[in-house]
C-alpha positions in Angstrom: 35.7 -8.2 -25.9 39.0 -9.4 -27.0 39.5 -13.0 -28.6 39.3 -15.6 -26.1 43.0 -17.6 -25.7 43.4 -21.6 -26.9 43.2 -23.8 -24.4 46.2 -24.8 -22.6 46.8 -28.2 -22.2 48.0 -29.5 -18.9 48.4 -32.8 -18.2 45.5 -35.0 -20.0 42.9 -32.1 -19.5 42.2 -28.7 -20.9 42.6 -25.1 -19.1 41.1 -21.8 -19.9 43.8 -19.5 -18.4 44.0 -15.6 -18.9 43.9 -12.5 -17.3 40.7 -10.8 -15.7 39.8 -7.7 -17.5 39.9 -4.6 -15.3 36.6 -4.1 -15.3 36.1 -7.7 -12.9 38.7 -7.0 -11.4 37.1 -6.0 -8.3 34.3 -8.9 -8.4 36.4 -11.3 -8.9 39.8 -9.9 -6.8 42.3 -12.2 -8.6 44.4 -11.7 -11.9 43.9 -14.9 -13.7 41.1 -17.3 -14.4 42.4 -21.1 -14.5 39.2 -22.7 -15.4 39.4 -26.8 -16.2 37.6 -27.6 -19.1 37.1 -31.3 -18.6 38.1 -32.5 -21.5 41.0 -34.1 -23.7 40.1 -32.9 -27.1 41.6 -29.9 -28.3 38.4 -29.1 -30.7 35.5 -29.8 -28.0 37.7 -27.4 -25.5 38.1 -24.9 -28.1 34.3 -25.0 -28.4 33.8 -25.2 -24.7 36.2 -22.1 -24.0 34.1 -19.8 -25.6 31.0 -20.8 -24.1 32.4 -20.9 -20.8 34.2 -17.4 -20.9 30.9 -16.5 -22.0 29.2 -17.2 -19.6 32.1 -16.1 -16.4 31.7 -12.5 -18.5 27.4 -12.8 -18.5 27.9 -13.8 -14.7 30.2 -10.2 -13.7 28.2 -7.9 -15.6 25.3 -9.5 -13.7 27.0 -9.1 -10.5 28.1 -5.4 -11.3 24.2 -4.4 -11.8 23.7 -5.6 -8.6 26.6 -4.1 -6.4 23.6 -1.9 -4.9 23.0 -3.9 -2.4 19.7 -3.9 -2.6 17.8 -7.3 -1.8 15.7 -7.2 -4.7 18.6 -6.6 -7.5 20.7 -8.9 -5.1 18.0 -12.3 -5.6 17.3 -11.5 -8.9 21.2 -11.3 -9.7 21.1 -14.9 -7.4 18.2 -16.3 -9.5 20.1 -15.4 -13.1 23.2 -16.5 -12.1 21.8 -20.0 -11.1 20.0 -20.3 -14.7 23.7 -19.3 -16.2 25.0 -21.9 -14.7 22.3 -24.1 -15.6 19.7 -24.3 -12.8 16.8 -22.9 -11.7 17.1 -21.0 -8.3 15.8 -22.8 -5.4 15.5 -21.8 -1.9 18.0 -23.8 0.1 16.1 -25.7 2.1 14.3 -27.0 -1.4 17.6 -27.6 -2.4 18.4 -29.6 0.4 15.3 -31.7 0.1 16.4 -32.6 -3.8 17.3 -36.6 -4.5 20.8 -36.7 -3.7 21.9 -36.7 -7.8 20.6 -33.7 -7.9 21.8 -31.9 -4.9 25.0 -33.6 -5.9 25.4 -31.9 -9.1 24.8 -28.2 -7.1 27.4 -29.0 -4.6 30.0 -29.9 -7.4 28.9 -27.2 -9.6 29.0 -24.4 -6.3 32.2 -25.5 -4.7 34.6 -26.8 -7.6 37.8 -27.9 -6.6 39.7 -25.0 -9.0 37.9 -22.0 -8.4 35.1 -21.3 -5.5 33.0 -18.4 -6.4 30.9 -17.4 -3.2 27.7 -15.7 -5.4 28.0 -18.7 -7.4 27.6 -20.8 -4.3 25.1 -18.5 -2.8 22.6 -18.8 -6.4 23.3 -22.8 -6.9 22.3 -23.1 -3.5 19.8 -20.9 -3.1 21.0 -19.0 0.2 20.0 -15.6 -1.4 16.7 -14.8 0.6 13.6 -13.8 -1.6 13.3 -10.2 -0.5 10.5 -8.5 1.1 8.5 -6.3 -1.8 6.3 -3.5 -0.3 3.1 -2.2 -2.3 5.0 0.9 -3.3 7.7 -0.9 -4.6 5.8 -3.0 -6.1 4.6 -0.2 -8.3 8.2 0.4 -9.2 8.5 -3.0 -10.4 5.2 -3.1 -12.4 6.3 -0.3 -14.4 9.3 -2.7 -16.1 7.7 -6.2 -16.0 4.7 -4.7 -18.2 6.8 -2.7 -20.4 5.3 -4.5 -23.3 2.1 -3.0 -23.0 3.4 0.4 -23.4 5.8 -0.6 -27.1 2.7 1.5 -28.8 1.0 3.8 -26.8 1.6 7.7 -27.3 2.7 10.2 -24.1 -0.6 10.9 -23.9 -1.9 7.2 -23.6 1.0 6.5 -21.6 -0.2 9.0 -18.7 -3.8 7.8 -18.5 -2.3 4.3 -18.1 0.0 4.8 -16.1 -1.8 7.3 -13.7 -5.1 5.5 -12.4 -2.5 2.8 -11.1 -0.5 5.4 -9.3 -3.9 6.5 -7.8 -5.3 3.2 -6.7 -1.7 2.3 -5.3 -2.2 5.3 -3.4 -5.1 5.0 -2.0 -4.5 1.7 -0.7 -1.2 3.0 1.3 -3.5 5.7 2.4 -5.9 2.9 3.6 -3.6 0.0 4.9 -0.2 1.3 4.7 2.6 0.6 2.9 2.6 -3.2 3.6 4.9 -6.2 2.1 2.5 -7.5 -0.5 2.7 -11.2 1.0 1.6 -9.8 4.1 -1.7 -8.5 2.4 -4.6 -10.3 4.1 -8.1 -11.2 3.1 -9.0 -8.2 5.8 -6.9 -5.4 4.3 -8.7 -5.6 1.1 -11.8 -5.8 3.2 -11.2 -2.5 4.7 -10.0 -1.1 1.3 -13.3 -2.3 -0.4 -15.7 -0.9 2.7 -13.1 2.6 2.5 -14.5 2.8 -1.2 -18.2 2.1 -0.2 -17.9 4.8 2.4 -16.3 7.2 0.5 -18.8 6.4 -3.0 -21.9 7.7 -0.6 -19.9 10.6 0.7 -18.7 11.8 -2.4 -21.7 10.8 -5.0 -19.6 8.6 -6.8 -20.6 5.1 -8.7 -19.3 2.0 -7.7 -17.6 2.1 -11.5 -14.8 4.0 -9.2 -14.3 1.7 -6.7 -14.2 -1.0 -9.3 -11.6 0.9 -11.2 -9.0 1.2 -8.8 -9.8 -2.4 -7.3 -9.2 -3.4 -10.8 -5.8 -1.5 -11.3 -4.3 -2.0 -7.8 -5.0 -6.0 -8.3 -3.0 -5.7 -11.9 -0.1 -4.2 -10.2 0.0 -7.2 -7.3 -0.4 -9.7 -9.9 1.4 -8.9 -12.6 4.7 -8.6 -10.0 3.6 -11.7 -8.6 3.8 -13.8 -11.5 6.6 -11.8 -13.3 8.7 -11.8 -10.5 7.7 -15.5 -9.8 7.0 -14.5 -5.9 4.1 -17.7 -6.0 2.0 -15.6 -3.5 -1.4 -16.4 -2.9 -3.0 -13.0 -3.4 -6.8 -12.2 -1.7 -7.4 -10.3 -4.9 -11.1 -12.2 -6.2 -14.3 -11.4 -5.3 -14.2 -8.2 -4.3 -16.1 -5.9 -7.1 -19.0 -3.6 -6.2 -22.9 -4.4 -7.2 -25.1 -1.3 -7.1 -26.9 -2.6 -4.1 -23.2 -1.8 -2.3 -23.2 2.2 -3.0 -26.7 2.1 -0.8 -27.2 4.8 1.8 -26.4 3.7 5.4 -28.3 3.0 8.2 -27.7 5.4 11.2 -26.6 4.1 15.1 -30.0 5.0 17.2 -29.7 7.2 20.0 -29.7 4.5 21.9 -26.8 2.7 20.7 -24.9 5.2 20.7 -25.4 6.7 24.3 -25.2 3.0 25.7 -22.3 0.7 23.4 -20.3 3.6 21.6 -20.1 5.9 24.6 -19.9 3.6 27.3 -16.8 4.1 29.1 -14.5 1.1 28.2 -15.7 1.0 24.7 -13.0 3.4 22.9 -10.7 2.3 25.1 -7.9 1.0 22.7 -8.5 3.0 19.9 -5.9 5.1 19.6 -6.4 8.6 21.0 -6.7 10.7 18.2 -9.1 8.2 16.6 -10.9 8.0 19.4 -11.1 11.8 19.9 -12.6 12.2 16.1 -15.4 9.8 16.6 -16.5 11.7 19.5 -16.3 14.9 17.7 -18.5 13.5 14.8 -21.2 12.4 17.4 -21.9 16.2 17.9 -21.3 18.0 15.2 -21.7 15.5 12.1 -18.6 16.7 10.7 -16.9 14.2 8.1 -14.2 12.3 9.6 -11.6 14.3 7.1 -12.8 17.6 8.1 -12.4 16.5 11.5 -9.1 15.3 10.7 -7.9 18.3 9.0 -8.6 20.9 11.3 -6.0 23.0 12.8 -5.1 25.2 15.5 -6.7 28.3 13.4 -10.2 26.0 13.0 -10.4 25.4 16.7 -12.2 28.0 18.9 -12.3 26.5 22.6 -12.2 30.0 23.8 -14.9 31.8 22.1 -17.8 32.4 24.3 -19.5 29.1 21.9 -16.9 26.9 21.6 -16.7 25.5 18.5 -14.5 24.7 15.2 -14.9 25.9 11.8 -14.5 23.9 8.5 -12.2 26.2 6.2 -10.0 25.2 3.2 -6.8 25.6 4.9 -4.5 23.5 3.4 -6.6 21.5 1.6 -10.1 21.6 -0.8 -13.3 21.5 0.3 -16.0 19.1 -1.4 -18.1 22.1 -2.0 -18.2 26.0 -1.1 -21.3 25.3 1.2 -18.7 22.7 3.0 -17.0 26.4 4.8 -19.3 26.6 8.0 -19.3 26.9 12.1 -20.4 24.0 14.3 -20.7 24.7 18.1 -19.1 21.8 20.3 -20.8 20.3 22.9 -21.1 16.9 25.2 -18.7 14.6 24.4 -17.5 16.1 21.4 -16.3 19.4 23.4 -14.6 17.0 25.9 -13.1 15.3 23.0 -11.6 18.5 21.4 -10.1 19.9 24.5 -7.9 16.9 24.5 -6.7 18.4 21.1 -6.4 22.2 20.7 -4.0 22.2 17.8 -5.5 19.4 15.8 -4.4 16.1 14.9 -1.4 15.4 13.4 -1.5 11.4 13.1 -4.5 11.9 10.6 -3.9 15.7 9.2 -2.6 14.7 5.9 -3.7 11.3 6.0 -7.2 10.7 6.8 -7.8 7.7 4.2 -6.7 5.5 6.9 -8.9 7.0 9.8 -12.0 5.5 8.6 -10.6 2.3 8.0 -8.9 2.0 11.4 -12.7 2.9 13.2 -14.8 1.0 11.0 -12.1 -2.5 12.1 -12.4 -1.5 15.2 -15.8 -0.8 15.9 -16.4 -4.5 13.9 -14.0 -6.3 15.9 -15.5 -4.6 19.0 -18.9 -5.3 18.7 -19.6 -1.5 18.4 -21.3 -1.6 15.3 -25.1 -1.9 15.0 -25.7 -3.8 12.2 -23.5 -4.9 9.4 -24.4 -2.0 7.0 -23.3 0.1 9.5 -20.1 2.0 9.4 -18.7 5.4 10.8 -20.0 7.4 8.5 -23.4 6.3 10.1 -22.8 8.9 13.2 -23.0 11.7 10.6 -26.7 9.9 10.0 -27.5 9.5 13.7 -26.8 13.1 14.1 -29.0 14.3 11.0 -31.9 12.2 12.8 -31.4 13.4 16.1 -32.0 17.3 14.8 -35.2 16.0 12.8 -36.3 14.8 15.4 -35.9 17.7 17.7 -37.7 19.6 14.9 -34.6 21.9 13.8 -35.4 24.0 10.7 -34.3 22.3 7.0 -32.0 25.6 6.4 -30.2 25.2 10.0 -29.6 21.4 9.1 -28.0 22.3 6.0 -26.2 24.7 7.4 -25.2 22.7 9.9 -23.9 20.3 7.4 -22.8 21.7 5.0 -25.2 21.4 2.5 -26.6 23.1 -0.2 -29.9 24.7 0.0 -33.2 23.7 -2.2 -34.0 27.1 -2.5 -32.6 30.6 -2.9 -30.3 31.2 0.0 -31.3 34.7 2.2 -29.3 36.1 4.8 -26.7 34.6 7.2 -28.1 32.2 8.5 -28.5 31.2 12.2 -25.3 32.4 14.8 -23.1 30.2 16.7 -25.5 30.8 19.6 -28.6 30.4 18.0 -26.8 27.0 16.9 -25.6 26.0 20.0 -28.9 26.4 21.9 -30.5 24.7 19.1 -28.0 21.8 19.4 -28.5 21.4 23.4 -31.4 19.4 22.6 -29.3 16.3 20.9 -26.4 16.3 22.3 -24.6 13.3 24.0 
């Protein structure tokens, strides 16, 4: 930076006048700064002149790292230009409700009667909105505002830091969405926490996993809530799993199923691929992500059993004795006709499916009980062959489940199966 110029004295008063480097030039679009100094001493302007070309250089390069446009870089620009000019940044209708000294003292520091600087203005008096911060970018954020924590740790540390936030971030997109974080409501983490429950029963997991990623998604929401100063009232508390949580649930009876779930108004705004999964799982006991994943290759309406088959296509099973045929019938062939190449809303995505039933089915009055949640058709549908006395090896089969003993054979056919399943079908 070259050597800032005396102060010119004009009048009683003292001017910082000089040229605008190049590099401003395009912030600022004028040659010359003419700056008053307010003040008739030669020694306090020469003190003053340094501090206040100082600070006119701190305020471009702050403006120049936020050309972007972005909204975030853009109030963050607004909020340190305001505290380089000596305020804190206020929203402007907190400035306007400021004693009138105050709100004085912005006006006459935003709208001097030398040089108007409309970002100036815009920071003193806070007309830069606070922009909307999504959970994803949220995660951006996080990854600058807790530098500190990182000063020490190796790559390797690094990675298994930073990677079970990435994950729990993840799943809750997956879940929810992708929502602003001050739009997060007491129900979306709700939903995320039942997700988990479901999910800890289907997969054998301990509620030590749910807890984790509860854990890490909350330190990414609040850390960028008090870094960034957003003074959002997070529903982050109370929401950690007890061992009582990861219990098996109940199944819907036959009964409530034929005559609340099935009754003809009761799907009736669930969306239609949602709608046509649950009806699938009613009759097959398929997970909802198998259901979710199938494709036009796993769908057989025109075999002489119609039927789908679970295969890896595209994606893992949970285990090799999850690869199996199911016939369709009832409801759940009805349901499937409707979609003969598979469903696309919830292919790649199924993390949200269960959360979208299980809300629905609450806020509908469609669930049983309050253990109950979509995962307890898979149950029903266990029960219903028990009950109709079909062998432990079809079941499994039928399931996907490994067997307690030595496997033999191939099993019952799709025929065999489907006569087998005429007996509890809806």
């Amino acid at each position: 930076m070259k050597k800032i110029p005396s102060p010119v004295l004009r009048g009683s008063t003292y001017y910082l006048y000089r040229r605008v480097p190049r590099r401003y030039e395009s912030i600022e679009r004028r040659a010359f700064i003419d700056l008053s100094l307010h003040t008739d001493s030669l020694t306090a302007a020469s003190e003053k002149a340094v501090k206040v070309w100082s600070e006119l250089v701190a305020g471009w390069e702050i403006k120049l790292t936020g050309r972007d446009g972005e909204a975030m870089a853009r109030f963050d620009m607004a909020r340190e230009l305001a505290a380089n000019r000596g305020f804190s940044y206020l929203a402007a209708a907190d400035v306007a409700k400021l004693p009138y000294a105050e709100f004085a003292k912005r006006m006459d520091a935003a709208i001097p009667s030398k040089i108007f600087n409309v970002t100036d203005a815009e920071a003193i008096l806070g007309i830069v909105p606070q922009p909307t911060m999504t959970v994803s970018s949220a995660l951006e954020a996080f990854w600058t505002l807790a530098k500190d924590r990182t000063l020490v740790k190796s790559d390797d540390q690094l990675r298994r830091w930073r990677n079970p936030r990435v994950k729990a971030v993840n799943n809750f997109i997956a879940v929810i969405g992708d929502k602003p974080i001050d739009a997060i409501t007491a129900d979306d983490m709700l939903e995320f926490r039942a997700w988990w429950v479901e999910r800890i029963q289907r997969e054998e997991l301990t509620p030590n996993s749910a807890n984790k990623d509860l854990g890490h998604l909350s330190d990414v929401l609040s850390t960028v809530n008090k870094m960034k100063r957003l003074g959002l009232n997070l529903p982050l508390g109370d929401l950690k799993l007890k061992a009582t949580d990861a219990k098996t649930r109940p199944p819907f009876s036959t009964e409530w199923i034929r005559e609340r779930i099935l009754h003809p108004d009761a799907l009736a705004n669930l969306n239609d691929e949602a709608r046509a999964i649950v009806l699938i799982m009613v009759n097959t006991g398929c997970r909802p992500s198998e259901i979710a994943a199938l494709t036009a290759n796993c769908i057989h309406l025109d075999h002489n059993v119609p039927h789908i088959s679970i295969e890896p296509e595209g994606r893992q099973l949970k285990t090799k004795h999850a690869r199996r045929t199911i016939p369709l019938l009832g409801v759940s062939l009805e349901a499937m006709r409707a979609f003969p190449t598979g469903f696309p809303r919830y292919g790649k995505k199924s993390a949200s499916l269960s959360a979208t039933v299980n809300k629905y089915f609450r806020e509908n009055g469609l669930m049983e009980s309050e253990e109950h949640v979509l995962y307890s058709l898979r149950h029903a549908f266990e029960d219903r062959m028990l009950a109709a006395g079909i062998d432990d090896r079809i079941r499994r089969d039928l399931f996907g489940h490994a067997l307690t003993r030595e496997r033999y054979g191939d099993g019952a056919s799709l025929s065999q199966k489907q006569e087998l399943l005429q007996a509890v079908a809806l």
